[in-house]
PDB file with one MODEL, atoms N, CA, C and O in Angstrom:
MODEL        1
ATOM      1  N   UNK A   1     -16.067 -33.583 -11.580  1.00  0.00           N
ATOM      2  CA  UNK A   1     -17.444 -33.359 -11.224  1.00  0.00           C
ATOM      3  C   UNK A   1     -18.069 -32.409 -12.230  1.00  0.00           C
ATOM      4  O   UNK A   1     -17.570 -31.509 -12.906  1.00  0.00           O
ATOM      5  N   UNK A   2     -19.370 -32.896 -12.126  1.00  0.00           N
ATOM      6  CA  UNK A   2     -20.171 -31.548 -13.272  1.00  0.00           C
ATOM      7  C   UNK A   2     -21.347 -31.136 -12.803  1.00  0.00           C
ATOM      8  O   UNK A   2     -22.212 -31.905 -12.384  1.00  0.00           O
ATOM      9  N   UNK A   3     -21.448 -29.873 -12.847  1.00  0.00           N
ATOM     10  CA  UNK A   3     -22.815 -29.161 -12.469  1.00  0.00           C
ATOM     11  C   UNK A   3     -23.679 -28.248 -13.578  1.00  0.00           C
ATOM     12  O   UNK A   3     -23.249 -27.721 -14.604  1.00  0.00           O
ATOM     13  N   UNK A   4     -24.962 -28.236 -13.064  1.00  0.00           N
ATOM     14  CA  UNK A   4     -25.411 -28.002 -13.795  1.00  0.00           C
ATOM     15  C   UNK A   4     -25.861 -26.734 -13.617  1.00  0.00           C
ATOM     16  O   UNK A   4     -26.564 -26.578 -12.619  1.00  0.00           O
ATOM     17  N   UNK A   5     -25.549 -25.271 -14.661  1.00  0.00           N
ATOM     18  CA  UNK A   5     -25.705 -24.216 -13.788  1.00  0.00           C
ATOM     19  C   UNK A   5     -26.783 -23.069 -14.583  1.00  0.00           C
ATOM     20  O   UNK A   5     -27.589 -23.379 -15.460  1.00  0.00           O
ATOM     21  N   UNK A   6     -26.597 -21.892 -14.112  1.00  0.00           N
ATOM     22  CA  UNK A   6     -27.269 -21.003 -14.897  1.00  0.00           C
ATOM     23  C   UNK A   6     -26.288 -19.361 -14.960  1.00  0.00           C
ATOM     24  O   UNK A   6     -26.530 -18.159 -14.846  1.00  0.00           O
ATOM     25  N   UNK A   7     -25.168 -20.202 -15.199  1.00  0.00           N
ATOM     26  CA  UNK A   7     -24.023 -19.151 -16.058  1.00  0.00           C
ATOM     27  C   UNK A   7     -24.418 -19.035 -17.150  1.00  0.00           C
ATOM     28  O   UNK A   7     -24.254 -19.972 -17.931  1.00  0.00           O
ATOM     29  N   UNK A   8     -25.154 -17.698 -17.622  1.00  0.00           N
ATOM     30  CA  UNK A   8     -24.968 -17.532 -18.998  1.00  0.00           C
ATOM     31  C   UNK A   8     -24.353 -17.064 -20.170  1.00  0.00           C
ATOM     32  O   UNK A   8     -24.727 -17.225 -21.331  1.00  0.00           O
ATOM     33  N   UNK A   9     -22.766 -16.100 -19.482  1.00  0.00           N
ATOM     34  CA  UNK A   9     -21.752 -15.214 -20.402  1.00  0.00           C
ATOM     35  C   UNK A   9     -20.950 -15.043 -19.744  1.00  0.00           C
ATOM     36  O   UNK A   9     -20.964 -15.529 -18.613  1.00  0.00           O
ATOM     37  N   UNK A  10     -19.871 -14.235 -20.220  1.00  0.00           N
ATOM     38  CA  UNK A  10     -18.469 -14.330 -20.379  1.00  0.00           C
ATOM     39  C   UNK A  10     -18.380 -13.375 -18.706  1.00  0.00           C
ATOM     40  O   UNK A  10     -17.457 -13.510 -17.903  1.00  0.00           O
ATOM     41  N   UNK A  11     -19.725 -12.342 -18.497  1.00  0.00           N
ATOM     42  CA  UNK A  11     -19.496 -11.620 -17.451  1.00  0.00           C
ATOM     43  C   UNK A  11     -19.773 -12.477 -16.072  1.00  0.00           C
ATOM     44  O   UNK A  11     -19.128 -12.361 -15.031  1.00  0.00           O
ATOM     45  N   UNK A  12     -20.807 -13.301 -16.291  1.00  0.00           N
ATOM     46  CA  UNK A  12     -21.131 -14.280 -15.306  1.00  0.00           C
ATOM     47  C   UNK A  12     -20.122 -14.782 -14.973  1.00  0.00           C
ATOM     48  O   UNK A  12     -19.624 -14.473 -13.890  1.00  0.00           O
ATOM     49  N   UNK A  13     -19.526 -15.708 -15.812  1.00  0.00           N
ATOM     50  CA  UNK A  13     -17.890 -16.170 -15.351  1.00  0.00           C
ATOM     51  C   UNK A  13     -17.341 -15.037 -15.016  1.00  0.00           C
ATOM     52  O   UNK A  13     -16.358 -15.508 -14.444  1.00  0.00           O
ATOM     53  N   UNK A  14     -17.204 -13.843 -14.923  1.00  0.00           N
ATOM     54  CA  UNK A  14     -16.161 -13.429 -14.489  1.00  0.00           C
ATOM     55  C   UNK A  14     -16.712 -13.021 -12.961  1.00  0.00           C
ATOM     56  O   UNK A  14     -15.964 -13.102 -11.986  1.00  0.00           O
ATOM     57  N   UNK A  15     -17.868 -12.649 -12.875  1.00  0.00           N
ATOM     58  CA  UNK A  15     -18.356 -12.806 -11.202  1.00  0.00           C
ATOM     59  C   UNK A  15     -18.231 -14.067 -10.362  1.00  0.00           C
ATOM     60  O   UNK A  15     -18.117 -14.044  -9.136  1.00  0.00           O
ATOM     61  N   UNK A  16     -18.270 -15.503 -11.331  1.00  0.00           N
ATOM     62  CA  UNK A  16     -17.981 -16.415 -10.700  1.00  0.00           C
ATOM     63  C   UNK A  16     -16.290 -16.471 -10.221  1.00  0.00           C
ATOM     64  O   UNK A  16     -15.839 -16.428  -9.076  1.00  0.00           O
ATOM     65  N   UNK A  17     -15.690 -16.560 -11.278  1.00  0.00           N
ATOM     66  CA  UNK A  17     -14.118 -16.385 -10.901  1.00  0.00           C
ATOM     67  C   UNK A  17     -13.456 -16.672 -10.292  1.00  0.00           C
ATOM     68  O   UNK A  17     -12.850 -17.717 -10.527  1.00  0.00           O
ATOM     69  N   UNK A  18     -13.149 -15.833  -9.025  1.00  0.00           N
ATOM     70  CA  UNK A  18     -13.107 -15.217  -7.976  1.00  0.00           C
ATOM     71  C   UNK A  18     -13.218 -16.047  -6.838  1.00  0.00           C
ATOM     72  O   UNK A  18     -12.375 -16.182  -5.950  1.00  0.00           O
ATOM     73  N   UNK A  19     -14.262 -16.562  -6.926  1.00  0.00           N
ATOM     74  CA  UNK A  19     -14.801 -17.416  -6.083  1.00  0.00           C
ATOM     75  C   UNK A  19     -14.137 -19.029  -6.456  1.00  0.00           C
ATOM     76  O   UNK A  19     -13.496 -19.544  -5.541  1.00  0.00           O
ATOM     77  N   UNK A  20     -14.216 -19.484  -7.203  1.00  0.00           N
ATOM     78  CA  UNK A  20     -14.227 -20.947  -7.936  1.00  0.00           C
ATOM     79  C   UNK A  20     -12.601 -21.133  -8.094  1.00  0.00           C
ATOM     80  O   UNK A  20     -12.111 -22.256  -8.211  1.00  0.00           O
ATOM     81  N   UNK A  21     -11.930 -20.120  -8.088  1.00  0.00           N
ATOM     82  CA  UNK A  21     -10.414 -20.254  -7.788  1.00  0.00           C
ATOM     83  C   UNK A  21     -10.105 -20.557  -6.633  1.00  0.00           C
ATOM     84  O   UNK A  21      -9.352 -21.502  -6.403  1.00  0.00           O
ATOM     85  N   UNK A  22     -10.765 -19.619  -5.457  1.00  0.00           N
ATOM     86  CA  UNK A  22     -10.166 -20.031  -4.579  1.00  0.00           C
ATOM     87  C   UNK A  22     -10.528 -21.446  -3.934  1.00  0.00           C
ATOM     88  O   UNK A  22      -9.655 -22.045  -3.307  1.00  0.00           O
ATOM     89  N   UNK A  23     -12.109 -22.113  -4.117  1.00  0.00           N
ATOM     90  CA  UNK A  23     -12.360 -23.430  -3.701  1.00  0.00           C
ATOM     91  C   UNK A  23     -11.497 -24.399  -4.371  1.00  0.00           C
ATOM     92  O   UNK A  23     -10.836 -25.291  -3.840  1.00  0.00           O
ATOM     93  N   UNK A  24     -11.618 -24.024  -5.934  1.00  0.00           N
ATOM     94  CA  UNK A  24     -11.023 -25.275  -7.031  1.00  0.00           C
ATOM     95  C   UNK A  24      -9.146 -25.114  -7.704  1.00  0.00           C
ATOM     96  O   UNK A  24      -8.409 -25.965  -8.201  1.00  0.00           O
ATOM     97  N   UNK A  25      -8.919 -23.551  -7.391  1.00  0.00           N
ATOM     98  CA  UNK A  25      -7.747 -23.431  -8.010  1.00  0.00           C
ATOM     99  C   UNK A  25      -7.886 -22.862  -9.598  1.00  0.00           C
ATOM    100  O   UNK A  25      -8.840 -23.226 -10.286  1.00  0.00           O
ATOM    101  N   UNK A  26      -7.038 -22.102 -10.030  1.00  0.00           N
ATOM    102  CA  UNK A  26      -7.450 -21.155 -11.370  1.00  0.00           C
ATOM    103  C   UNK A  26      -7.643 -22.224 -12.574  1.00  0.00           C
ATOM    104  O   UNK A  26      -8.341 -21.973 -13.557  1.00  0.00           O
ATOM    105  N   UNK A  27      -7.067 -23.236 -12.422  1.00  0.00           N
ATOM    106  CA  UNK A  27      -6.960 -24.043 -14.059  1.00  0.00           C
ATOM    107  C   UNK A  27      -7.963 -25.259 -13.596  1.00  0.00           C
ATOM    108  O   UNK A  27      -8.099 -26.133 -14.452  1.00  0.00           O
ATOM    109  N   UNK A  28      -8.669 -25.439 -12.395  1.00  0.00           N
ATOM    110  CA  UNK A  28      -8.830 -26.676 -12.524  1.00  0.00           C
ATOM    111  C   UNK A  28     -10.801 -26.418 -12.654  1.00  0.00           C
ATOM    112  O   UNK A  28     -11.624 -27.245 -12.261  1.00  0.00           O
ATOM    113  N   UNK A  29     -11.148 -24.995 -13.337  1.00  0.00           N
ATOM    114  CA  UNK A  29     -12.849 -25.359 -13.794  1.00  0.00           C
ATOM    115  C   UNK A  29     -12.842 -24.881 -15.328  1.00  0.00           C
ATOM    116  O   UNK A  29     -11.989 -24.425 -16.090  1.00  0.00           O
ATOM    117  N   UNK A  30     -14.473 -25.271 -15.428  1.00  0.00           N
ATOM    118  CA  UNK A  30     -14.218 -24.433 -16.758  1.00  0.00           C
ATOM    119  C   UNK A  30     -16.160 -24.237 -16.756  1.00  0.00           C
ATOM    120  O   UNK A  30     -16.907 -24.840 -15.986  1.00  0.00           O
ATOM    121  N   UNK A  31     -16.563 -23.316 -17.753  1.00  0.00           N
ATOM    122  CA  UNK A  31     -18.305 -23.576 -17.991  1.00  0.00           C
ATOM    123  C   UNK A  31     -18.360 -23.530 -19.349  1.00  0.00           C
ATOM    124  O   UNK A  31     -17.990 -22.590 -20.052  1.00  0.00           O
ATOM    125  N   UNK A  32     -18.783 -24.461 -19.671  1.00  0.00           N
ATOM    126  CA  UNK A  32     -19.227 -24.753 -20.819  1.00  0.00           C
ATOM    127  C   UNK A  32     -20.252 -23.884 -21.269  1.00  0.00           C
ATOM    128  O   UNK A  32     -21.378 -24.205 -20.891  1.00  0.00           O
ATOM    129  N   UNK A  33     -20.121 -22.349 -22.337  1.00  0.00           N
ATOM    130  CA  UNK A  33     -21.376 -21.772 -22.240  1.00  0.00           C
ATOM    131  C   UNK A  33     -22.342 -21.880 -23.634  1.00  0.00           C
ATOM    132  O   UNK A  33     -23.287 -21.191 -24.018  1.00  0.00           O
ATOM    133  N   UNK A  34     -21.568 -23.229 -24.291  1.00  0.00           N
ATOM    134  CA  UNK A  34     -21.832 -23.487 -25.578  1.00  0.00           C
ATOM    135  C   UNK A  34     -23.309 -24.608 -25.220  1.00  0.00           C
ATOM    136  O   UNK A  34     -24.257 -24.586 -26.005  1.00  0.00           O
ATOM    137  N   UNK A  35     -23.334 -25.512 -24.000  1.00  0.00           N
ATOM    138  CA  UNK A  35     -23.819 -26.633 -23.803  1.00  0.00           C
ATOM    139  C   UNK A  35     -25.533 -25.432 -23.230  1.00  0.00           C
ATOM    140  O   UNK A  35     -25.545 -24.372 -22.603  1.00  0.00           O
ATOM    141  N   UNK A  36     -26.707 -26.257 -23.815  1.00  0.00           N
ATOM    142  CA  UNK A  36     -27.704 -25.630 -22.839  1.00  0.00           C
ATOM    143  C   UNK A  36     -27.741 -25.583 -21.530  1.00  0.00           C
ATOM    144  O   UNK A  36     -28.299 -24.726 -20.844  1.00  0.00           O
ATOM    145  N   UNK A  37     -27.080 -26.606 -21.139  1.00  0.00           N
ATOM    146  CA  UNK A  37     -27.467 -26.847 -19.381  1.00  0.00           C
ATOM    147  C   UNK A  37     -25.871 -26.238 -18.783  1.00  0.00           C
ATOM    148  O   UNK A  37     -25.458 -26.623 -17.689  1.00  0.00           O
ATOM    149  N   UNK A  38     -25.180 -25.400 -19.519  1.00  0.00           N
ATOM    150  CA  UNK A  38     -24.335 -24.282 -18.778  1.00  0.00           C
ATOM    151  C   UNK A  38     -23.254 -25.546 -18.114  1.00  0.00           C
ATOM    152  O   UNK A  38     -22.944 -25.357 -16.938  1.00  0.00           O
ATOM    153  N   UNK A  39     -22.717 -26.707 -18.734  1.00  0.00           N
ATOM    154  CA  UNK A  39     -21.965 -27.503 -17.201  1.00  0.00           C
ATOM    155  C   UNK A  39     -20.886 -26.178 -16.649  1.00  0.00           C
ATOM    156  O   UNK A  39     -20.491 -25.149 -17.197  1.00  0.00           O
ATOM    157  N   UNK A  40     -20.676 -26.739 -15.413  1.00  0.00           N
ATOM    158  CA  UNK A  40     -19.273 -26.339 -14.655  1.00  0.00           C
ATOM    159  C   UNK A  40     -18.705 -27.599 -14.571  1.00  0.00           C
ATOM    160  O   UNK A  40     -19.276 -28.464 -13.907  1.00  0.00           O
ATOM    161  N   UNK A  41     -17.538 -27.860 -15.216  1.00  0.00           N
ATOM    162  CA  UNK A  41     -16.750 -28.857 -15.308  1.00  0.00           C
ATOM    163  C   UNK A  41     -15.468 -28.537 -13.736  1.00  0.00           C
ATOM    164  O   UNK A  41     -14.510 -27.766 -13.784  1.00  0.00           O
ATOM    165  N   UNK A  42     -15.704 -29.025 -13.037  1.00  0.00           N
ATOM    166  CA  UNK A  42     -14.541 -29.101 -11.675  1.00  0.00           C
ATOM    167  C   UNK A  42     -13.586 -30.033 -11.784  1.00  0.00           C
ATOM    168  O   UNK A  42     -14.187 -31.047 -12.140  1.00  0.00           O
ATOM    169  N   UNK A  43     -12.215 -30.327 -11.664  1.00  0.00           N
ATOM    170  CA  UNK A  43     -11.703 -31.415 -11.184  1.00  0.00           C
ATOM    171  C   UNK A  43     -10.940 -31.288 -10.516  1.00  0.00           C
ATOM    172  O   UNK A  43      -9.852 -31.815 -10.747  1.00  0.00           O
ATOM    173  N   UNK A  44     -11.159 -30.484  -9.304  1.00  0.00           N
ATOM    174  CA  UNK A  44     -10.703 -31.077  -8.215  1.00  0.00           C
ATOM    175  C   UNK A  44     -10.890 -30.083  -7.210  1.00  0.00           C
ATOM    176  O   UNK A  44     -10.087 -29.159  -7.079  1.00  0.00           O
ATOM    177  N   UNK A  45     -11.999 -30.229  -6.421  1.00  0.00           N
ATOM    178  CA  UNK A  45     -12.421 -29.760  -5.391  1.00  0.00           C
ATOM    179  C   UNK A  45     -13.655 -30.384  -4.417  1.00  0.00           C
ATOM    180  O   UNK A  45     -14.183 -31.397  -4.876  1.00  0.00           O
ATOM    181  N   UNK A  46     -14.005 -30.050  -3.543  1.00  0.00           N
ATOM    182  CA  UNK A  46     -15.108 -30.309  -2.734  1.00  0.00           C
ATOM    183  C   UNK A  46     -16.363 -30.020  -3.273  1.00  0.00           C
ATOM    184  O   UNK A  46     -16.905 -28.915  -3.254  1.00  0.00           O
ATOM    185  N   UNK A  47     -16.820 -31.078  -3.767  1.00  0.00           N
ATOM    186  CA  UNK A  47     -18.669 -30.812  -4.127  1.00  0.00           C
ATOM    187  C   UNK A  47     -19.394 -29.681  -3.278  1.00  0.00           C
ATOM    188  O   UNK A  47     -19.523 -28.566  -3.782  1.00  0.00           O
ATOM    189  N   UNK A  48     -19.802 -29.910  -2.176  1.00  0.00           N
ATOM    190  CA  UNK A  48     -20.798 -28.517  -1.353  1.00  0.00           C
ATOM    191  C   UNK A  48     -19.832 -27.482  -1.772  1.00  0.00           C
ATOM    192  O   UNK A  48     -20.103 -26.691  -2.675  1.00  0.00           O
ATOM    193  N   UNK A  49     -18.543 -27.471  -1.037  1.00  0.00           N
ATOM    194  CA  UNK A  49     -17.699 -25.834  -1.523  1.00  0.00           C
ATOM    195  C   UNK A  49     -18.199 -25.155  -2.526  1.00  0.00           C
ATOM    196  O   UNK A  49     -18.885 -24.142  -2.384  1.00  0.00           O
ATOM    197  N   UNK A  50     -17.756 -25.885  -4.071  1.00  0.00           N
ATOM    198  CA  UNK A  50     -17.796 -25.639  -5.516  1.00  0.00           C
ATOM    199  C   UNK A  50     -19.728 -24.807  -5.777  1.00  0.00           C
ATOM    200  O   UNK A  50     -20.153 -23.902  -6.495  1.00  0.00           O
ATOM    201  N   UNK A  51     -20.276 -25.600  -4.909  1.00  0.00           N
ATOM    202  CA  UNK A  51     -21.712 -25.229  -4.747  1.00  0.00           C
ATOM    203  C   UNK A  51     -22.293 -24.156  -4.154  1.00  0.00           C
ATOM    204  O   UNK A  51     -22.957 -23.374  -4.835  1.00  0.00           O
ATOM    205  N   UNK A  52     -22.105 -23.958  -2.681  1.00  0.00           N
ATOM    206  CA  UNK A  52     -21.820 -22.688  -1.975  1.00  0.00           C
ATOM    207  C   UNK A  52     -21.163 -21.622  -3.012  1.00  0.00           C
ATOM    208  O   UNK A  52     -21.548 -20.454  -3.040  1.00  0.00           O
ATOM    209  N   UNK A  53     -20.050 -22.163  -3.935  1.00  0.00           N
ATOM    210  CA  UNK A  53     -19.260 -20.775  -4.281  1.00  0.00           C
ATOM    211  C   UNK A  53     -19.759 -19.928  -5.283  1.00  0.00           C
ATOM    212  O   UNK A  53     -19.807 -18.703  -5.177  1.00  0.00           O
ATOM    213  N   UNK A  54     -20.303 -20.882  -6.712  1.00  0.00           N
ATOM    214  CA  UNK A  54     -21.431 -20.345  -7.310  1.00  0.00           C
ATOM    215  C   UNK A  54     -22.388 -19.764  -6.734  1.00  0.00           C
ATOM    216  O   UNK A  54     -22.654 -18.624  -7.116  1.00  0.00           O
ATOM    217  N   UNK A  55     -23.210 -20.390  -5.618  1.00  0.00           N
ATOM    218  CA  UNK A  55     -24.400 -19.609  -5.098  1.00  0.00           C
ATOM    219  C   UNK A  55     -23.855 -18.081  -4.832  1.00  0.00           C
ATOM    220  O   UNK A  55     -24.354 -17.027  -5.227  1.00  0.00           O
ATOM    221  N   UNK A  56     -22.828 -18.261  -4.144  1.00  0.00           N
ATOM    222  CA  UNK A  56     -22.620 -16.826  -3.379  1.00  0.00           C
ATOM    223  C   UNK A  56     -21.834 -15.636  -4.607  1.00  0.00           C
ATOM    224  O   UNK A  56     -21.352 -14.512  -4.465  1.00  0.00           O
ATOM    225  N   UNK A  57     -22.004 -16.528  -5.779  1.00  0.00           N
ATOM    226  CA  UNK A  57     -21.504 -15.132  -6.714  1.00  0.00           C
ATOM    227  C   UNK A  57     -23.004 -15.054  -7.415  1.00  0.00           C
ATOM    228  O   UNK A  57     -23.182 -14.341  -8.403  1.00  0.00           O
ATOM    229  N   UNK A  58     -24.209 -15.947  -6.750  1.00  0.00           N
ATOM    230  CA  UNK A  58     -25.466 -15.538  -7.342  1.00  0.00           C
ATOM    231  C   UNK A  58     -26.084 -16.146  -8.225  1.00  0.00           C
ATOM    232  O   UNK A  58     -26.976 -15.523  -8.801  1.00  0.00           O
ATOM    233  N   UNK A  59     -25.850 -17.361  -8.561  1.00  0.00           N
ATOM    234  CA  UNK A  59     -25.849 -18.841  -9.387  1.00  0.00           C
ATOM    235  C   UNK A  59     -26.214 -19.979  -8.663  1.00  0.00           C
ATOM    236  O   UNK A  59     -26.084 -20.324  -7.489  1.00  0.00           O
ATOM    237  N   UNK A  60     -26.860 -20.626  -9.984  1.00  0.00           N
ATOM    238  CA  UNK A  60     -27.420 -22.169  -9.500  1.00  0.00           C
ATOM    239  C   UNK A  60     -26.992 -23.359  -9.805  1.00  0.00           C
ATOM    240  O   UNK A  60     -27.355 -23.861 -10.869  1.00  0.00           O
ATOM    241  N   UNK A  61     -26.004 -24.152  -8.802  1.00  0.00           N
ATOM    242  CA  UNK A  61     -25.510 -25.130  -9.454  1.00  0.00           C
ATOM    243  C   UNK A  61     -25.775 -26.178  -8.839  1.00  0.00           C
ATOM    244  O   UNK A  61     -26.068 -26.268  -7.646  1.00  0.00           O
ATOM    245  N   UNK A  62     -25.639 -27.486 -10.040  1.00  0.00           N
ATOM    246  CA  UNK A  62     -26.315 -28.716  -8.958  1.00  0.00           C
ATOM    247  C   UNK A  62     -26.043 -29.845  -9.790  1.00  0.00           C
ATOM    248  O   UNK A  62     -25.975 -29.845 -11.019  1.00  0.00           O
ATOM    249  N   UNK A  63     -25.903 -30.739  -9.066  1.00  0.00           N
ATOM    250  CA  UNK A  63     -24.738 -32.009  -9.563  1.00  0.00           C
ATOM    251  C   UNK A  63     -25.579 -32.654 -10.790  1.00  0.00           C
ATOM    252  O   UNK A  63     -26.781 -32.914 -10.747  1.00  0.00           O
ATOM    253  N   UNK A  64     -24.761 -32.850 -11.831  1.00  0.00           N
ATOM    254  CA  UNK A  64     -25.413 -33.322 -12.692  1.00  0.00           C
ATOM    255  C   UNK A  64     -24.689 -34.405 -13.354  1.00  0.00           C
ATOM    256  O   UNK A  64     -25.212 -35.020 -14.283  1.00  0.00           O
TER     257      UNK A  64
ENDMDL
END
């Protein structure tokens, strides 16, 4: 799955983290912070979860 977010640095990911491990598991995201539209690359978790989990570290993500 890929979303489309508004992670913009290395600290953002690390507030996300935290969160996105425990929905998706440590190896299975990544954010692209090279791409403009920020993806969150998932493979393998629950769409809403993965969504909720960004929000709640304060981020906007949305299926893209």
């Amino acid at each position: 799955m890929q979303f489309k977010t508004n992670i913009k640095c290395g600290a953002c990911v690390a507030k996300v983290t935290p969160l996105l491990n425990a929905v998706a598991g440590e190896k299975n995201w990544k954010v692209d912070l090279t791409s403009k539209d920020r993806i969150l690359e998932v493979t393998s978790a629950n769409e809403a979860a993965v969504i909720k989990a960004v929000q709640d570290a304060g981020f906007k993500a949305e299926k893209s």
